[in-house]
C-alpha positions in Angstrom: 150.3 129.8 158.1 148.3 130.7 161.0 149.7 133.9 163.3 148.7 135.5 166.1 150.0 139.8 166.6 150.9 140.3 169.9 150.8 143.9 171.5 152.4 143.4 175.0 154.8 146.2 174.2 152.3 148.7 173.1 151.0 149.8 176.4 152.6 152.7 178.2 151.5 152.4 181.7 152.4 150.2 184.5 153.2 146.9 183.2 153.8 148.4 179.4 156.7 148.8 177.3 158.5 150.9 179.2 158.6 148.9 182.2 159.3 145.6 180.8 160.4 146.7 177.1 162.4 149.4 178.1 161.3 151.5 175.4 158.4 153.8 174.7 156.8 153.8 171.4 155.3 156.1 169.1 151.8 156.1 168.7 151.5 157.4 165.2 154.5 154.1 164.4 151.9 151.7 166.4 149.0 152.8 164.3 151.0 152.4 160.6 152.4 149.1 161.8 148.9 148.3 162.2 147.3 149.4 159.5 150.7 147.8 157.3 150.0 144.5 159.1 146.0 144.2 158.4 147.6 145.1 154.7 149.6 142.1 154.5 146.5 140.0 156.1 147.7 139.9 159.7 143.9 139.9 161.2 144.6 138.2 164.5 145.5 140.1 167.5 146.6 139.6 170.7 146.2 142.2 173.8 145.6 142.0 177.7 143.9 143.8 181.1 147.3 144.0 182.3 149.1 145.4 179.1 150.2 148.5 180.4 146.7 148.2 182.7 144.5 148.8 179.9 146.8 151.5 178.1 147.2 148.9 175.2 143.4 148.0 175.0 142.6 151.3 174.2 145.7 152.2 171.6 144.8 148.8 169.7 140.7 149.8 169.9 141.3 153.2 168.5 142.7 151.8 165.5 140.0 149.0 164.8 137.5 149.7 162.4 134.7 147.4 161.3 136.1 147.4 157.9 139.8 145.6 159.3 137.9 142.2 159.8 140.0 141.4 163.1 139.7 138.9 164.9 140.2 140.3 168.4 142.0 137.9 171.8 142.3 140.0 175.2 142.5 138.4 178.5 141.3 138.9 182.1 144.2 138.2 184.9 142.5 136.8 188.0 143.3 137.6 191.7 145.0 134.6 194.1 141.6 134.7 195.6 138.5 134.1 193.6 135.7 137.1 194.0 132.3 136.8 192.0 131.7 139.4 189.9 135.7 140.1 188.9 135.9 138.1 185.3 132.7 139.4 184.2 134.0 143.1 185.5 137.2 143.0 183.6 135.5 141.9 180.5 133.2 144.9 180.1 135.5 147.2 181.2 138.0 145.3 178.5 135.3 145.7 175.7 134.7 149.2 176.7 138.4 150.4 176.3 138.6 148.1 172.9 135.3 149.8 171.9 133.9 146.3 171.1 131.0 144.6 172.4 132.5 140.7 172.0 135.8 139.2 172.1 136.4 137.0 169.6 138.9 134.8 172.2 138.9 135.8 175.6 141.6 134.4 177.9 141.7 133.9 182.1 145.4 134.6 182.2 146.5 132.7 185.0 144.8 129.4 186.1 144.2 130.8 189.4 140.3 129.5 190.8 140.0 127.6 187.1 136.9 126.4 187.7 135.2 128.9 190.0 136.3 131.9 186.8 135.2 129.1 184.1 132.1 128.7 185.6 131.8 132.6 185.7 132.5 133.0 182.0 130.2 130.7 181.0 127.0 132.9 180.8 128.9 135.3 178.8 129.8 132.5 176.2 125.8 131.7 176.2 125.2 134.8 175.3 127.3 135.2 172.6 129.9 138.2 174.1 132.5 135.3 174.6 132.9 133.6 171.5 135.6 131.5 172.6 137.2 130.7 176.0 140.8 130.1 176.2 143.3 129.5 179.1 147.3 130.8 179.8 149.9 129.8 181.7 148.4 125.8 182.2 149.4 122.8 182.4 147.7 119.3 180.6 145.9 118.9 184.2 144.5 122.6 184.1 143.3 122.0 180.2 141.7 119.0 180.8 139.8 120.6 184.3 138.5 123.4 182.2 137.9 120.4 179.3 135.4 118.5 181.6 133.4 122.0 183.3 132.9 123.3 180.0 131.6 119.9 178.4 129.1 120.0 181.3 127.4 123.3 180.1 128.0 122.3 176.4 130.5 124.2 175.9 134.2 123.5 174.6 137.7 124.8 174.9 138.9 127.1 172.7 142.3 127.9 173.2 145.3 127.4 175.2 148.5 129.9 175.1 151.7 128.7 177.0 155.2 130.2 176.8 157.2 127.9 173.9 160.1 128.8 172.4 163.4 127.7 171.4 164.9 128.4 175.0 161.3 126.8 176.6 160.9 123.4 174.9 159.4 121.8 177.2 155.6 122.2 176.0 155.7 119.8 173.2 153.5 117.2 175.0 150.9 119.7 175.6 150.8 121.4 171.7 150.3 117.6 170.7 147.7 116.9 173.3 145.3 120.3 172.4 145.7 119.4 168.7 144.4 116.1 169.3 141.3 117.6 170.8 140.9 120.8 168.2 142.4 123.3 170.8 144.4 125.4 169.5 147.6 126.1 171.3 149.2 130.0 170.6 152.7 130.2 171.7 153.7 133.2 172.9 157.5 135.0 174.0 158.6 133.2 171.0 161.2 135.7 170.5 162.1 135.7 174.4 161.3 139.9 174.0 163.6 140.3 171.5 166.5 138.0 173.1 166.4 135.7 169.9 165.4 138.5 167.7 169.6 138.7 166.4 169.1 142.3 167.0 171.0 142.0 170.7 173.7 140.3 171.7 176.3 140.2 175.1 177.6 143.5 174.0 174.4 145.2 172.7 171.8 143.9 175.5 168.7 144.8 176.6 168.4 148.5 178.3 169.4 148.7 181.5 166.5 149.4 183.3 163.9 147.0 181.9 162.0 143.6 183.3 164.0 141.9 179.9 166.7 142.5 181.2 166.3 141.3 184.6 164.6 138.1 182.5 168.0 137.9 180.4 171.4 139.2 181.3 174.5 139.7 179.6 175.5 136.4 181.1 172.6 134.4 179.4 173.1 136.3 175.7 176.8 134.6 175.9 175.5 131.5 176.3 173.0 132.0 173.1 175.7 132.9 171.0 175.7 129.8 169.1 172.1 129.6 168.8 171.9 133.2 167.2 174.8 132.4 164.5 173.1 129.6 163.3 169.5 131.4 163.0 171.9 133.9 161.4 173.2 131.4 158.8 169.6 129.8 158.1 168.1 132.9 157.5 170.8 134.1 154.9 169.9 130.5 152.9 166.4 131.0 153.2 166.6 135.1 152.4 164.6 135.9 155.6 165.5 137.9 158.8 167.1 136.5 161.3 164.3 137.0 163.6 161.9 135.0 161.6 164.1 131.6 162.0 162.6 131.4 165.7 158.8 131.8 164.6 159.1 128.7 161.9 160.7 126.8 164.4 157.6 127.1 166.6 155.2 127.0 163.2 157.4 123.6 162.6 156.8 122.2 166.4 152.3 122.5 165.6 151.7 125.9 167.7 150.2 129.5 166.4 152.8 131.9 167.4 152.1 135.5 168.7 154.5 137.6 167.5 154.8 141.2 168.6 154.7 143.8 166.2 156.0 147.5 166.6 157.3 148.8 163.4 155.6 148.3 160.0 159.2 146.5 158.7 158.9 144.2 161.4 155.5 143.1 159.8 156.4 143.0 156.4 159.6 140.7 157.9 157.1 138.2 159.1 155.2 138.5 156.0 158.2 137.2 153.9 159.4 134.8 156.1 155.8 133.0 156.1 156.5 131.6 152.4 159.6 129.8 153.7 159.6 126.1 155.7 161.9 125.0 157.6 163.6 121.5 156.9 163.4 118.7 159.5 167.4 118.4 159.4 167.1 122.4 160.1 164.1 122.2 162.5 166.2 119.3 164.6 169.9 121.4 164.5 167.9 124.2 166.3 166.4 122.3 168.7 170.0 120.4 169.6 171.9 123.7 169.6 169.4 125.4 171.6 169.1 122.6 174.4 172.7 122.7 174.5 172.6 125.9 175.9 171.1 125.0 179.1 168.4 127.6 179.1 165.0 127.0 180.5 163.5 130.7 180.1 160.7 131.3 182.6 158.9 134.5 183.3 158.2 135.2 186.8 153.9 134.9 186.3 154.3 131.5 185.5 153.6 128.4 187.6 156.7 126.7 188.4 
């Protein structure tokens, strides 16, 4: 099964894990849960500009070697208005903190000026330092935009990565659509930052002073409590964590999730749960229990 490691809690500056996590993270941890990941064949990573701005870039390049074989996704968040000169910008200074010369997938992270930033990438995809473009936080209209400007300098789509999880169904559509065409679609806040990780709950929520929070109250967890027993029952049959239960269901639904990673247990977890599937009857109870608890989970970056 195909997965993507996400590193959005790694970073510690502004926009980094403690900020939005809550939680800072030991460096020496980050670096054996990397090295225990590319162990169990996790190759795939996930980082971002705005990851603790550029703190997580450089933690995750110090710890790549030649040698790991990974295949490396980071992203460049464009301004409201478009400026020449910014995408190309962010990228070397991007490949400079990752100690890379090419991205393997590089992402514009918001669809703001689609075309104007597309049409800036593309040189950089000519020459090889782009491997593959993708696009975040779209919708069917933005994918097939960037479909028909890339076609025109023989170029294709890559990749697409959308929030989809069991409290943000509504992507299903779109996942079917960029399979039809060969994109492939990486769902990310599968876990809603640990919300549907059965590690919190209305009395053991998120630290105070943290963006998740903010994103997901006390009041919401209460509402979940359903949702978590039954991942908590499923995963008892199946003899996985409970935090797995979410990642099949979006496996089951036809996306790549991007699961973050921040002890080496965590990755071994997902390693284990990857040898189970999901049964339709099981894949369909989550789905109805988690509609029925009226959540439509949005972060505050994406469009409405």
């Amino acid at each position: 099964m195909d997965v993507m490691i996400g590193t959005w809690a790694w970073g510690a500056g502004y926009n980094g894990s403690q900020m939005i996590f809550g939680s800072n993270y030991d460096e020496q941890m980050l670096k054996s849960t990397f090295e225990r990941a590319v162990e169990l064949g996790f190759t795939k990573w996930d980082t971002a500009a705005v990851y603790g701005m550029g703190s997580c870039e450089k933690l995750l390049g110090s710890f790549i070697r030649e040698s790991d074989g990974i295949f490396l996704s980071t992203k460049y968040f464009p301004n409201k208005r478009f400026k020449s000169g910014d995408l190309e910008k962010s990228f070397n200074e991007s490949m400079t903190r990752l100690g890379l010369e090419a991205a393997d997938l590089f992402w514009i992270h918001k669809p703001n000026n689609l075309s104007d930033n597309l049409k800036e990438a593309v040189p950089l995809m000519k020459d090889g330092r782009i491997r593959s473009i993708g696009i975040s936080n779209v919708s069917i209209k933005d994918i097939k935009e960037a479909e028909e400007l890339l076609a025109q300098n023989g170029l294709k789509l890559g990749a697409v990565q959308n929030h989809f999880s069991l409290l943000r169904c509504d992507q299903q559509e779109l996942i079917e659509y960029c399979n039809s065409r060969g994109i492939t679609y990486y769902a990310y806040m599968v876990l809603e930052q640990g919300a549907l990780a059965g590690r919190y709950d209305s009395k053991n929520h998120f630290p105070t002073f943290s963006m998740r929070n903010l994103m997901f109250p006390k009041s919401k967890f209460k509402k979940i409590e359903g949702l978590l027993e039954l991942m908590k029952d499923m995963a008892a049959k199946h003899g996985i964590d409970k935090s797995q239960i979410p990642v099949l269901w979006v496996i089951a639904k036809g996306a790549v999730p991007i699961v973050g990673l921040t002890k080496p247990s965590y990755a071994e977890m997902l390693s284990n749960a990857l040898r189970t599937d999901l049964t339709q009857e099981e894949i369909d109870l989550l789905t109805k229990t988690a509609g029925e608890t009226g959540i439509r989970q949005q972060g505050s970056w994406e469009p409405q």
